[in-house]
Each structure stands twice: as structure tokens, then as C-alpha cells.
C-alpha positions as CSV (number, residue, x, y, z in Angstrom):
1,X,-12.8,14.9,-8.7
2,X,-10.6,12.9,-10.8
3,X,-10.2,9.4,-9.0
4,X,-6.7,7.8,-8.9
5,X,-5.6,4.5,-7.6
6,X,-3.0,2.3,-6.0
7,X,-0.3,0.8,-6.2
8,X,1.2,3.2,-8.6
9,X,2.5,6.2,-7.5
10,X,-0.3,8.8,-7.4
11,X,2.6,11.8,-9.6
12,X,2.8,9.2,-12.3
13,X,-1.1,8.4,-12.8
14,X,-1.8,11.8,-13.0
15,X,1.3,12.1,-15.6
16,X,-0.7,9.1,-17.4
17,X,-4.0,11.1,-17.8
18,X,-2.4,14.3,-18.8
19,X,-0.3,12.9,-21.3
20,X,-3.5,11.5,-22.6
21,X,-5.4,14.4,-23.1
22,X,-2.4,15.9,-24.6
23,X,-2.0,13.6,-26.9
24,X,-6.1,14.0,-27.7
25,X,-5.7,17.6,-27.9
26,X,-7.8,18.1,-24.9
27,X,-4.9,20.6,-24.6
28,X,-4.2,21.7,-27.8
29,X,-0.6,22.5,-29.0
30,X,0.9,25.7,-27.9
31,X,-1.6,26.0,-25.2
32,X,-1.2,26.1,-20.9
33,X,-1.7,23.1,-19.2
34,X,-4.0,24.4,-16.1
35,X,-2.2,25.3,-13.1
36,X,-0.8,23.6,-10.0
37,X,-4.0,24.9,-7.9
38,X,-6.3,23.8,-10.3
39,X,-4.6,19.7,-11.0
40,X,-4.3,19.8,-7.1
41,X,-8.0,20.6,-6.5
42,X,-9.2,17.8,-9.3
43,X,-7.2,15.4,-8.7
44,X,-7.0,15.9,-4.4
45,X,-3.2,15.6,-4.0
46,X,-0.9,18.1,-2.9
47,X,1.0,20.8,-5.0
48,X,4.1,18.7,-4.8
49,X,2.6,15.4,-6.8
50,X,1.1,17.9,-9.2
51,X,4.6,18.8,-10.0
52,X,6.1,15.4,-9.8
53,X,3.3,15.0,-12.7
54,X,4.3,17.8,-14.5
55,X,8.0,17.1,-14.7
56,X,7.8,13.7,-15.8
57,X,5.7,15.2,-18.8
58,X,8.8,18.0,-18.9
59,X,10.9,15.2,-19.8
60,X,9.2,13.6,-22.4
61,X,9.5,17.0,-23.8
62,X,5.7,16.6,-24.4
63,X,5.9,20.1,-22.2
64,X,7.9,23.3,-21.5
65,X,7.6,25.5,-18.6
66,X,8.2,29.0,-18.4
67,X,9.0,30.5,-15.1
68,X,6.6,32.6,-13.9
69,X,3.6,31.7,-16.4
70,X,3.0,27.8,-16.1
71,X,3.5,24.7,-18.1
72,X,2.8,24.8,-21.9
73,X,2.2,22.0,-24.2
74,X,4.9,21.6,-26.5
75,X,3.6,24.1,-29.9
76,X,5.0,21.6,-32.5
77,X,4.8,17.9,-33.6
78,X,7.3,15.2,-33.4
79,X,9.4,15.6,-36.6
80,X,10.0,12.4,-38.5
81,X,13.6,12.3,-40.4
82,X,13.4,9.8,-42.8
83,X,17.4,9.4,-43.3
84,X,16.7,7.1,-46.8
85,X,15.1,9.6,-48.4
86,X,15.9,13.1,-47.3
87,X,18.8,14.0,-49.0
88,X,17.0,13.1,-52.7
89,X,14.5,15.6,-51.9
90,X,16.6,18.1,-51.3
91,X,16.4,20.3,-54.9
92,X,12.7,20.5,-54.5
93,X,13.5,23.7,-51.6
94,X,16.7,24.9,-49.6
95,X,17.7,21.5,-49.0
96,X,17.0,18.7,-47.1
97,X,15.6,20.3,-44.0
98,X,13.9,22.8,-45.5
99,X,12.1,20.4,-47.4
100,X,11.5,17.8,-44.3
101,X,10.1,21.0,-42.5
102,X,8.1,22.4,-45.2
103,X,6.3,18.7,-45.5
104,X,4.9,19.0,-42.1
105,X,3.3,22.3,-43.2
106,X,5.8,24.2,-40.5
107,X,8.0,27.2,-41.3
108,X,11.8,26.0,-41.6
109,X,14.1,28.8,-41.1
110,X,18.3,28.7,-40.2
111,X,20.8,30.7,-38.7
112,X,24.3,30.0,-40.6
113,X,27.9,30.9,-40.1
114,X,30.9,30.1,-41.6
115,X,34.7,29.5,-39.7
116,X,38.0,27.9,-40.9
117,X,39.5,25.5,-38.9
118,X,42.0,22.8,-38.2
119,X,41.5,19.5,-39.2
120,X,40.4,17.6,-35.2
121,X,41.8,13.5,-35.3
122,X,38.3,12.7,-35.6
123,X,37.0,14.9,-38.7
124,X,40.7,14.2,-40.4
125,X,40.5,10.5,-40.6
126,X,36.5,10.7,-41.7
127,X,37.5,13.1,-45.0
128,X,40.4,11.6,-45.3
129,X,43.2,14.5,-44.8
130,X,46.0,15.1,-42.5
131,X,45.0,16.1,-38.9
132,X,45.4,20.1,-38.6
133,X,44.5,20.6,-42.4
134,X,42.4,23.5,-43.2
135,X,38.4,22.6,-42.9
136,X,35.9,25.1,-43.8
137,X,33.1,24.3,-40.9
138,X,29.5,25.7,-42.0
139,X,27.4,26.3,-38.3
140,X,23.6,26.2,-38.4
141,X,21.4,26.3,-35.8
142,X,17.7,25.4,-37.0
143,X,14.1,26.2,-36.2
144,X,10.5,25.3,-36.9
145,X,7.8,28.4,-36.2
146,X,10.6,29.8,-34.8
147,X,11.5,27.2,-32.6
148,X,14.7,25.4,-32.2
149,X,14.6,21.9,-33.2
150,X,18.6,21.1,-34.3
151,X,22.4,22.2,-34.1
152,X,24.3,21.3,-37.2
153,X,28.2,21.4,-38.3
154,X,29.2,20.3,-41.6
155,X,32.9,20.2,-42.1
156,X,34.4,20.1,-45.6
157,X,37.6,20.4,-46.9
158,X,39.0,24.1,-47.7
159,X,40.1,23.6,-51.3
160,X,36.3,21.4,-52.4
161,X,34.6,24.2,-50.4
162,X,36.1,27.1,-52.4
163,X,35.6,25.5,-55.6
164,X,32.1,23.9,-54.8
165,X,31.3,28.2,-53.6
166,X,29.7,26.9,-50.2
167,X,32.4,29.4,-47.8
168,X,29.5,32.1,-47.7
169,X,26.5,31.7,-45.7
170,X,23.7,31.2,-48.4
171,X,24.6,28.5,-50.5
172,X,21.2,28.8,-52.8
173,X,18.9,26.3,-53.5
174,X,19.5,22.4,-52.5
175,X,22.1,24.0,-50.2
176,X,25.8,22.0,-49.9
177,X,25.3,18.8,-51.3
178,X,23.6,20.2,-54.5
179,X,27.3,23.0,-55.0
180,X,29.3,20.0,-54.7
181,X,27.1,18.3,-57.4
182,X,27.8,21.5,-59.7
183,X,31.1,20.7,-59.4
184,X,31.2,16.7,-60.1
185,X,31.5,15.7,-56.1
186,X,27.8,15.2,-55.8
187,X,27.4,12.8,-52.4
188,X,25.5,9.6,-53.5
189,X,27.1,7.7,-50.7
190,X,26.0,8.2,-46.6
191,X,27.0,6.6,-43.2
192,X,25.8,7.3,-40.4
193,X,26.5,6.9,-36.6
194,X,23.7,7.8,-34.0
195,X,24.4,7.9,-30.8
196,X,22.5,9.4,-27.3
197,X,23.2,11.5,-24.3
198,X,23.0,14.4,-22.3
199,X,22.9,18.0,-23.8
200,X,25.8,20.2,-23.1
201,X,24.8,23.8,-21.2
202,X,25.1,25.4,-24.2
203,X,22.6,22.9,-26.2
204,X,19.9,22.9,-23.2
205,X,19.9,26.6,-23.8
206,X,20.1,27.3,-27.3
207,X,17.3,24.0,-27.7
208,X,15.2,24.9,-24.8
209,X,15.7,21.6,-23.1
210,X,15.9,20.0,-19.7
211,X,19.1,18.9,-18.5
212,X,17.5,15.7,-17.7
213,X,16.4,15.7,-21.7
214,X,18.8,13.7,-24.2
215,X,19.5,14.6,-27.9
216,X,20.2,12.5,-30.5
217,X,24.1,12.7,-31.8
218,X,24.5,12.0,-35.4
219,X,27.9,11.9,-37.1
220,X,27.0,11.6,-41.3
221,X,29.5,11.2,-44.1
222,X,28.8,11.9,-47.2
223,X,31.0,11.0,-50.3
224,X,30.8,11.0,-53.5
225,X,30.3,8.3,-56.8
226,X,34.4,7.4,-56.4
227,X,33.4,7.1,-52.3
228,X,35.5,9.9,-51.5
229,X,34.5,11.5,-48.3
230,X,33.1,15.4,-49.4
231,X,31.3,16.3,-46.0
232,X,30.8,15.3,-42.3
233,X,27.6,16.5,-40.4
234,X,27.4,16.7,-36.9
235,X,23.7,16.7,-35.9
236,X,22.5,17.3,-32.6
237,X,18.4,16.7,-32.3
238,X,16.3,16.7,-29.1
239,X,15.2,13.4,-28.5
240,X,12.1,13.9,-27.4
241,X,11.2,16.2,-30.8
242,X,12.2,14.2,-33.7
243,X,11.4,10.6,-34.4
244,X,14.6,8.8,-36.6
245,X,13.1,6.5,-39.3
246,X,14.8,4.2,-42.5
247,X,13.6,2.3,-44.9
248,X,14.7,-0.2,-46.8
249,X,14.2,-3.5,-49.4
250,X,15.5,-7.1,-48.0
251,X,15.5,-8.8,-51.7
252,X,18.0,-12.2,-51.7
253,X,20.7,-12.3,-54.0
254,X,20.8,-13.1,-57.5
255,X,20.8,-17.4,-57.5
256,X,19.7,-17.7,-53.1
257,X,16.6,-19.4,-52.4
């Protein structure tokens, strides 16, 4: 029998040596995490603690349960975005996610759709247009091995999106970003605003998440050489599946010591 000790709560000790061997692949990816019977018995605490245990590890996202067939350890790795260099790598597949996906020796593959609509206070004053103008709004849902891993909505001015050819679903290789460089409104200029909270019903259900879970909100402008505004990404990410990471030179200015 597995010994645990006070004065920690027995639930989260036992969440401590399961997340462990997950994370040693005692319990490989993908695979079930031994059932509530069988933690009980090795560890001598009721059914209860076990799944105190297990939802703390739901949480983390490090597992997902599916009713009426246990806990499974979560099938694929923590995806690192690297913000500073994504987009520049974006020619070498479908674009940038396809290419952050592929890198990591996963599968990347997208729902799209495409819907016109008016111009919200918010997306207006970010491109820079008249609230209620026509935006063309390209919705893509994304997956990894088949498994959801982000929600995207990239809005774009009607008239650019027309003439850059991104209003149908496939928008070929390097995807938006390289249409509008075809056309001269190639983005070289990005903000971003990251923010955190809960998932909306629809989220937990599209992303397979806990409604105790958070995602990672990303609002991300893109212009262009001039710094006109040619795009705005909303990204929704579980939290607990991608890790956000930049990089960047601190060099002193020309003449500072």
C-alpha cells in the first residue's frame, strides 16, 4: 500500500503522486488512469478522496473523464505558441498553425466557415471603420489528432477580403495573412491582448473542457507596412493545453551606456 501523510490533505497527496507518474509516463498519454477501486485499495482511502484526487488532476487538464469508462490521461502534449515567431513561419505549410502543429509531429487539421457581418464597437475601432460596416468574419475551430485544441475568428474588412480572395473557406497555402500579402497588405505589424477566464457552455463543449477549466482569450491585430489594421483574431485556447511563449533582444539604444 501506498503510504500518505499529514498535514496535507490525503485527496491532494494522492493528486501529487499521480500527477507524477503522469508526467513520467508511468501512464502513458492516451491511456486510463486505474480506477476508483483500484487507487482506493492502494492508497487505503475511500472512493470519495480518490475522486477529490482525480478532479484536481481534471483541472489541470492533465486528465479527461469519460462517463461511464474512467479517467484518461490527456492524449496530447502541451502546445507551445511562440507568438514572435509564428506568423514568419507560416509559407512553410497552411499557415501558422498548421505549421506550429506539424512541428510537434501532431496532425493539424480545421473546420472553417465563412459569414458577413456588421462591424461590433469593438472590432470597428481595432480596423479602423465605422461601427456596423460590413466585416467578412472567417470561423475556425481547430484540432490536433483530431482533438480540439482552439476557436478562432478573424475579422477583416469586406472590400480587403474580396480583393485579397480569402471569402471562401480554403484560402491555400500560408492561409490569410499570405492573400493579403499577394495583394500589398501583407501584416508585418502585431499586438496582442491576452486575457483569462471561464469558458462559455458552448467552448467547454466544443473544447472538451471543465467548467472549472479557463482558456486563454487573445485579441491579435495585425496591420500592415503603413500600420493599417488588415485583420483581428480572436483566439480562444484552453489553458491548461497550450503554453504562451515570446521572445525577444533587450539591446540599449544607439549612444546609452
Amino acid at each position: 500500500m501506498t503510504q500518505i501523510e499529514a498535514p496535507r490533505p490525503r485527496f491532494a497527496q494522492i493528486a501529487d503522486i499521480l500527477r507524477d507518474r503522469i508526467n513520467k509516463q508511468v501512464h502513458a498519454p492516451g491511456s486510463p488512469l486505474p480506477g476508483e477501486h483500484e487507487l482506493s485499495r492502494e492508497f487505503g482511502v475511500s472512493r470519495i478522496t480518490i475522486n477529490r484526487a482525480v478532479g484536481i488532476l481534471r483541472t489541470e487538464g492533465l486528465v479527461l473523464v469519460r462517463r461511464g469508462k474512467g479517467a484518461f490521461v490527456r492524449p496530447i502534449p502541451v502546445i507551445t505558441r511562440i507568438a514572435t515567431r509564428r506568423h514568419g513561419a507560416r509559407d512553410k505549410g497552411r499557415g501558422a498553425y498548421d505549421v506550429e502543429i506539424r512541428r510537434m509531429g501532431l496532425e493539424p487539421s480545421w473546420t472553417a466557415s465563412v459569414e458577413r457581418v456588421p462591424a461590433s464597437e469593438l472590432t470597428a475601432g481595432l480596423l479602423d471603420v465605422a461601427v456596423g460596416a460590413e466585416l467578412v468574419v472567417r470561423r475556425r475551430k481547430y484540432f490536433a489528432n483530431d482533438l480540439p485544441t482552439q476557436i478562432a475568428d478573424t475579422y477583416l474588412v469586406s472590400e480587403l477580403a474580396e480583393k485579397a480572395g480569402v471569402t471562401e473557406e480554403n484560402t491555400g497555402p500560408g492561409g490569410t495573412y499570405s492573400r493579403l500579402a499577394d495583394i500589398g497588405r501583407g501584416p508585418i505589424h502585431f499586438t496582442e491582448e491576452i486575457g483569462l477566464r471561464g469558458p462559455t457552455t458552448t467552448e467547454c463543449t466544443f473544447l472538451d473542457m471543465e467548467p472549472s477549466q479557463s482558456v486563454f482569450e487573445i485579441l491579435f491585430v495585425a496591420a500592415d507596412r503603413e500600420h493599417r489594421p488588415v485583420a483581428v483574431t480572436r483566439h480562444v485556447m484552453p489553458g491548461h493545453q497550450w503554453r504562451l511563449r515570446y521572445e525577444w533582444t533587450d539591446e540599449p539604444e544607439s549612444g546609452s551606456e
